[in-house]
Phi, psi and omega in degrees: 000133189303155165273139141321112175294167139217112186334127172253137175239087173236123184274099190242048196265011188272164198253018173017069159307318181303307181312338195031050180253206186273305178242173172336130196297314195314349194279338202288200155252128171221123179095346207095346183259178188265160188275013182286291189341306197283319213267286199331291194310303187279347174298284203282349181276350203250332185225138177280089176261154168333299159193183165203127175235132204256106103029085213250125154304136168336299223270348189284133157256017202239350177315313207276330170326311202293180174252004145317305171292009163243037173252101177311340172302313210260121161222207233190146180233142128328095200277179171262211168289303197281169165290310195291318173308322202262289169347271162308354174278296200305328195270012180254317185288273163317007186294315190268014158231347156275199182206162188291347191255335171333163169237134177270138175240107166257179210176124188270138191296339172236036155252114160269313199288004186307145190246159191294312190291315183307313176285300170336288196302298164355269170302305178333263162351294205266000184277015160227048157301158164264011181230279207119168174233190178220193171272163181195147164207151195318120165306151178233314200302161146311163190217130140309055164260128225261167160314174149275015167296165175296330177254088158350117171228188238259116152295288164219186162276141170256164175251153208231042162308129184077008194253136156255136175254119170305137178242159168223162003322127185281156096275137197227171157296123216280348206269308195291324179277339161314298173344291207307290174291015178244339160289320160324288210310319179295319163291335190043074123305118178284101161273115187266316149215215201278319174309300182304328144288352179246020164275300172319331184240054196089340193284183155226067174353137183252122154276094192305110194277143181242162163315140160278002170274002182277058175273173179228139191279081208237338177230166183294347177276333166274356172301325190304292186311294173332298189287345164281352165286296182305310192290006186235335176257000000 
C-alpha cells in the first residue's frame, strides 16, 4: 500500500478585525518575529511534511518581509474571503501533488504555541482513519448562556459534560475535505472550521485532546500571553 503523504495547509489571508492593530495579527510581532514565522518554524520543524501552502490575501504586503518566504518548503496561494475559502484555494493549489488519501494539517495562522508533543500524538492517533480529526480540549470552565441584551444576564448553565474547544492542528483525508468544503460551499453551509465541514458532510471527526496553551491570538491580551508561553517551551 502507497504510504500517504503530508500536506501542511495555514490559511493566513485574514484582516484580525478584533485585534485593531495596523496589520493583520499573523502580522504581529512576539519576540521580534511575526507571529506567522513562528507558527510556520514550529510547525515545519517539528514534522515531516510534504509541502506546505499558506493562503495570502491579494491585498498583503507584508509576506515578502517574513522569513518564510524564503523557505523553500513553503508556497503561497491566493487565499478567499472565508476561512473555508482560503482553506479550499490551498487544497486546489496541491491538486496536481497531492492524492485522496493523503493527509492535510490545517493549522490556523495566530496559533504559535502549538506543541510538538501535541502534533506527534495526532498523526499518531489518526494514522490509519479513514476521515481523520483534530486537537481539542475538554471545556473545564462553567458555561454561561446569556440573554440577548446589551447588558446580558445569566439565561441558564449550559452543561459542558461532552463539551469540547476546537484547536488546531485540524487533519483530514486530503479527498474528503475537499469534498467536504466544496459541499459546504454549494449549500451555503457555515463552516467555522474543517471539522465542521466533514460533520455537515456525514463524517465524525475523531477527538485528539491537546494542550489548552495552543492558543490563538485574537484580542490584544493574548499577544502578552503567547509570548509568555513561547518563552517557557
Amino acid at each position: 500500500m502507497k504510504h500517504p503523504k503530508r500536506w501542511l495547509i495555514v490559511p493566513a489571508a485574514g484582516i484580525g478585525r478584533r485585534m485593531q492593530a495596523e496589520c493583520p495579527k499573523q502580522y504581529l510581532r512576539i519576540q521580534s518575529r511575526f507571529i506567522l514565522d513562528i507558527t510556520l518554524s514550529r510547525l515545519l520543524d517539528s514534522v515531516a511534511f510534504d509541502g506546505c501552502m499558506v493562503s495570502l490575501n491579494p491585498s498583503d504586503q507584508w509576506w515578502v518581509s517574513t522569513e518564510a518566504s524564503a523557505d523553500e518548503r513553503i508556497s503561497t496561494c491566493l487565499g478567499g474571503h472565508e476561512r473555508s475559502d482560503s482553506v479550499l484555494a490551498a487544497l486546489q493549489a496541491l491538486s496536481e501533488r497531492a492524492s485522496p488519501d493523503d493527509w492535510v494539517l490545517v493549522h490556523d495562522a495566530a496559533r504559535p504555541c502549538v506543541h510538538p508533543a501535541d502534533l506527534e500524538r495526532l498523526i499518531t492517533v489518526l494514522a490509519d482513519h479513514p476521515v481523520g480529526g483534530l486537537l481539542a480540549a475538554p471545556v473545564s470552565d462553567t458555561l454561561k448562556r446569556g440573554t440577548g441584551s446589551d447588558v446580558p444576564e445569566v439565561a441558564e448553565t449550559v452543561d459542558r459534560r461532552g463539551l469540547w474547544r476546537a484547536l488546531t492542528p485540524q487533519m483530514f483525508r486530503y479527498g474528503l475535505l475537499t469534498e467536504a468544503l466544496q459541499s459546504a460551499g454549494r449549500e451555503q453551509h457555515p463552516v467555522t472550521d474543517e471539522s465542521s465541514a466533514l460533520e455537515f458532510f456525514g463524517k465524525m471527526p475523531v477527538l485528539v485532546e491537546g494542550r489548552t496553551d495552543n492558543i490563538k491570538v485574537t484580542v490584544p491580551a493574548d499577544l502578552e500571553l503567547a509570548g509568555f508561553l513561547l518563552s517557557r517551551s
